[in-house]
Structures are given as C-alpha cells and as structure tokens.
N, C-alpha and C positions, 0 to 999 in steps of 0.2 A: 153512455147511460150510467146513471147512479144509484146506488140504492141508500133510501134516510135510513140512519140508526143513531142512535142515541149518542155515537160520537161525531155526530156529522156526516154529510154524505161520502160512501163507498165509493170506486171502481165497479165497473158492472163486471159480472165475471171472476168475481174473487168471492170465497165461503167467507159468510157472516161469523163471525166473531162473537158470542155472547160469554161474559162471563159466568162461572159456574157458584150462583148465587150461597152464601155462606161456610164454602170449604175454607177458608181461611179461619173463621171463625169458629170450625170445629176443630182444626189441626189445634189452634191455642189452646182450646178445650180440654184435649185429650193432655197437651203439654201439662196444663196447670192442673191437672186433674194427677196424674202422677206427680207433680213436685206436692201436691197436701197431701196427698194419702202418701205417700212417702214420708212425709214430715211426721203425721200422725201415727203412722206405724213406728215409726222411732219414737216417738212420746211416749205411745203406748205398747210398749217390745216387752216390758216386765207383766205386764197382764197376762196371765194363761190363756190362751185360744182366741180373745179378740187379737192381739197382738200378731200373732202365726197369720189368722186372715186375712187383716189387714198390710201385713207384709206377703204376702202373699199374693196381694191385688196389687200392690203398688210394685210389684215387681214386674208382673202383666203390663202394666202403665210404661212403665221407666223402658223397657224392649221396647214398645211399638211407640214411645214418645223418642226413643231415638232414632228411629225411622224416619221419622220429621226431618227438615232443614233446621226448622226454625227450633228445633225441642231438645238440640244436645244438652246445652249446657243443664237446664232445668230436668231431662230425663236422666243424666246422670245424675244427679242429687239426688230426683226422686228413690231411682234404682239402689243407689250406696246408703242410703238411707231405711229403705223396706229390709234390705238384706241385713243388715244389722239388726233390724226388729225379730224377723225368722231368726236368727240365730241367738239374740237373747232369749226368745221365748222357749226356742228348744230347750235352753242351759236351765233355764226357769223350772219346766215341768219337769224335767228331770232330777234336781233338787226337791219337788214336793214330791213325787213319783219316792224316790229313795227314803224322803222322811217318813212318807205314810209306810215303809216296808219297817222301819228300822221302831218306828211305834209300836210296832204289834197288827196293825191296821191288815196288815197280807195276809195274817189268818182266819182271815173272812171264809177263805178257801175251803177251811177247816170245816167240814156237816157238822152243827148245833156241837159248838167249841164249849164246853163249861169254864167258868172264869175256878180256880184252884187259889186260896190266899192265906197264907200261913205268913206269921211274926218275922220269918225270915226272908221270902219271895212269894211273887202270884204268877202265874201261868196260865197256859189256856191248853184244857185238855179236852179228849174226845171225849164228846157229850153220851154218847152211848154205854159208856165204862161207868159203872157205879161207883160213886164215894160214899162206903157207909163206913169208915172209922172214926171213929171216936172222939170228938174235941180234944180231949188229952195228947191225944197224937198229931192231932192240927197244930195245937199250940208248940208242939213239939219237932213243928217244921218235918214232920214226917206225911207222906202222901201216898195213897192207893188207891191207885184205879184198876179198877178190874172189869172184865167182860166175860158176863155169863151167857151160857146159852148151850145148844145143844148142834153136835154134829149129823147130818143124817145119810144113809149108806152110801147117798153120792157126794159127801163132804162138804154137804150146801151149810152154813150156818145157819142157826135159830138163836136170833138175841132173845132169846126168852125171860132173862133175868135171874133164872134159875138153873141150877143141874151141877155143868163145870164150867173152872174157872179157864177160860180158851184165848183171854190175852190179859195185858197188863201194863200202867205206866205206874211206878213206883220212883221214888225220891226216898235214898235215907242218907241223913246227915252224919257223919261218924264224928265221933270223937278227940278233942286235940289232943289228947293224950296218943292216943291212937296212931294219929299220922307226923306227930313227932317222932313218934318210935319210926314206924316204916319209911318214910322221907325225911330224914333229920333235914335233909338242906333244905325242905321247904318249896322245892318245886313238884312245878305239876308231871313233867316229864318222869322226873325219879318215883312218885308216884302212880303213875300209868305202868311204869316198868314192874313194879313192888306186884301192882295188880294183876299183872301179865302174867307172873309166874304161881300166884297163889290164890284170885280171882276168878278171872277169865278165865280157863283153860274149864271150869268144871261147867260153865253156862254151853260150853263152845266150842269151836275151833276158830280162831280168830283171825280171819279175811283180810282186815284191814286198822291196825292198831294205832295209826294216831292222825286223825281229821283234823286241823284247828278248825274250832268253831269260836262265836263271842254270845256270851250270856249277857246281857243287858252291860256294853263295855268291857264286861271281863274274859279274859282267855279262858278256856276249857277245852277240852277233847272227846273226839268221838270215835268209839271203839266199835266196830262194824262183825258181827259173828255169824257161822252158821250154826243154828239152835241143834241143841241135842233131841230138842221134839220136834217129830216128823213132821206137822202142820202150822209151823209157824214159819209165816214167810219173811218175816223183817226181827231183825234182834243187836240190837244195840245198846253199848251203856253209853251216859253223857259224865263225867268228870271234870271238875271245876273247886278252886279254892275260891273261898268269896273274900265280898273285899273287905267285908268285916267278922270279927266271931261275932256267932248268937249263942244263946244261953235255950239249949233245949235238956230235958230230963233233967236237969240239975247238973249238968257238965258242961262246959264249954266248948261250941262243935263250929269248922271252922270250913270243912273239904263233904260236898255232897256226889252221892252218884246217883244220877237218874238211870234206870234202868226202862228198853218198852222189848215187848214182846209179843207183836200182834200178829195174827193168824191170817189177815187178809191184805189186800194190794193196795193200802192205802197207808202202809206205814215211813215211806218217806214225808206223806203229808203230814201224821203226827206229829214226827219227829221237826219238822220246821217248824212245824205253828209252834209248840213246846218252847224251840231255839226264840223265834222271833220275836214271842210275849213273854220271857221269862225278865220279870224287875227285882231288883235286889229291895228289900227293905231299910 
C-alpha cells in the first residue's frame, strides 16, 4: 500500500515526511538581520545612546546567529562589529561625560549657584550668601559672600538675611609685592609653607595642608582646617598663582586665596562647584 504526497507515492507504514514550511527562511533572517545591525552599529558607535543600543542588539543577533549552521561566518561579523560599536560609544560618553564636568556644567549640583564675575575670574557661588560689596571691590577682583541668619536653641539655622554673619566664601587677591617677599622662588608650594606658619594656624588647626586641586587649568592647593568656631562644619582655604597678573587697587596682584567657612553639611559641595567653575579672565 502507498500513500500520495507531494514527492510521489510512500511505503505504507512509514511517518509522512512534511517539510517545516519557512524555517530556512527565518534562520537567513535572523543571519542577515545581525550582519546590518552589526554593520550599522559600527557606523553608528560614535553617536551617544543610539550607538550603545544598536550594538547592543546586534550583539543579541551575532550569539544566536552563530547558533545557526548557516550564520557563522555572517554572525561573526555581525557580533565583532556591534562590539566595537558598545565600546566606542562607551569611550564616546565618557569624553562628553568628563567635558560637561570640566565646563563647569557639574555644578548644577550646587542649590541656586549665583554666577560671581570679577576682571580677573568668575565662579559659581552659593546662591544663599549674599554679595552686597561694592563695585569697587568687584573690579578689584575681591569677593564676599556671606550668610546671615540666625542660630536657634536647637542650632537649626535661619537664613534670614539679617543678625550674624554664620558662613562665608571670600576671595582676596594679595599683592606682587607681597608674595615676592614671602616666596621669592615663586612657587606655590613655598607659599603654602609661608602661609602654614603665619596664616593658617590663627584660622585653625590644620588637618590636612596640601590637596592639588586645578583652577580652570592651573595648579592650586587646598588647605583643609578644623575652625576655631564651634559651629562651622567645613573650613578651608583654596591657593593658587594665576596665569597671569591683574591690575587691582592700583597694584599689581598675581596669587589669590579663597577662603569658605560654612556652618552646614553642604560645604564639600561648595567647595567643588567654586573648584569646577572657576575661569581665569
């Protein structure tokens, strides 16, 4: 006995045979579907975030296209291809990642940052501090921020804008004449030391005396104290010779110290925003 099928008559007695209509045609699928988006994930690896996805699918592809018989060759390409897209894009955001930090962009961080702009640099200071000196003293590359307010039995503060003065970021530019005398050689180190012995010690006790830090490019130092006032939690000077002199009060002033001294748990953020937006003029 026989049975008709499509390739002619069977054996009786034997399981029918049917092909399994289009598997062939999706195995190719899935091949060629990981060799473009492979391909395009490497096209597109320097784009932020499309690049990572699309390498990222076409990596998906490139494994389960090597799975195939038919899909080696084409699922390796796809896969060495997606992979190099991931790892461009990572390099990618990480370079704008670092530029938006080194811009100033990272002191977003900073609660309502006021922009500070003086002939000599600008910064970005806590918005809560008031600046009410003087034009005179602006032009004079000198800065005062201060924070008024009032203490109460449980040591809560009250930014009321009035009473006393309970923190501070200050900038004063000293004198070439000045740090001629105390650093003749001109470094910032010899200077840090000068300050160490006849500075610092009256603000302080000094925890920690020489941080590098960089001011928009240029080397400076950060000098880490614990305050001789009982309620100030953060106190630090910042030190730095700029790269060029400015002409304030009528002298030639070349080495500034920023000085903060805030009263609450927010003064490591000050002090970076300060670091990260500080531009030389």
């Amino acid at each position: 006995m026989t049975i008709d099928s499509p390739e002619g008559p069977q054996p009786a007695g034997l399981p029918e045979q049917f092909p399994v209509p289009g598997t062939p045609r999706r195995r190719r699928g899935i091949v060629l579907a990981a060799l473009i988006v492979g391909i395009s994930a490497f096209v597109t690896g320097w784009i932020p975030v499309v690049g990572l996805l699309l390498g990222l699918t076409g990596i998906v592809l490139g494994v389960v296209a090597l799975r195939k018989p038919e899909g080696k060759s084409f699922g390796f390409a796809g896969l060495i291809g997606s992979a190099l897209a991931v790892l461009t894009n990572v390099l990618v955001i990480t370079v704008i990642v670092i530029s938006l930090v080194n811009s100033g962009i990272g002191t977003a961080l900073l609660t309502d940052a006021q922009p500070i702009i003086t002939p000599c640099y600008s910064f970005n200071g806590p918005g809560e501090y008031l600046n009410n000196q003087s034009e005179e003293k602006t032009q004079g590359c000198t800065t005062s921020l201060e924070l008024w307010g009032e203490r109460d039995a449980d040591g809560v503060i009250h930014k009321t804008g009035v009473g006393s003065i309970l923190g501070s970021v200050l900038v004063e530019p000293v004198a070439v004449a000045s740090t001629d005398e105390w650093a003749p050689s001109g470094s910032l180190d010899e200077m840090v030391e000068f300050l160490n012995q006849s500075y610092f010690p009256e603000a302080g006790e000094v925890t920690s005396l020489k941080e590098t830090v960089t001011l928009d490019g240029v080397d400076a130092n950060l000098t880490r104290l614990i305050s001789t006032a009982e309620n100030t939690r953060t106190k630090a000077f910042l030190t730095v010779f700029a790269p060029d002199t400015y002409q304030s009060a009528d002298e030639p002033v070349k080495f500034f110290i920023i000085s903060f001294v805030i009263p609450e748990d927010n003064g490591e953020e000050i002090i970076a925003a300060a670091v990260d937006s500080w531009r030389w003029k």
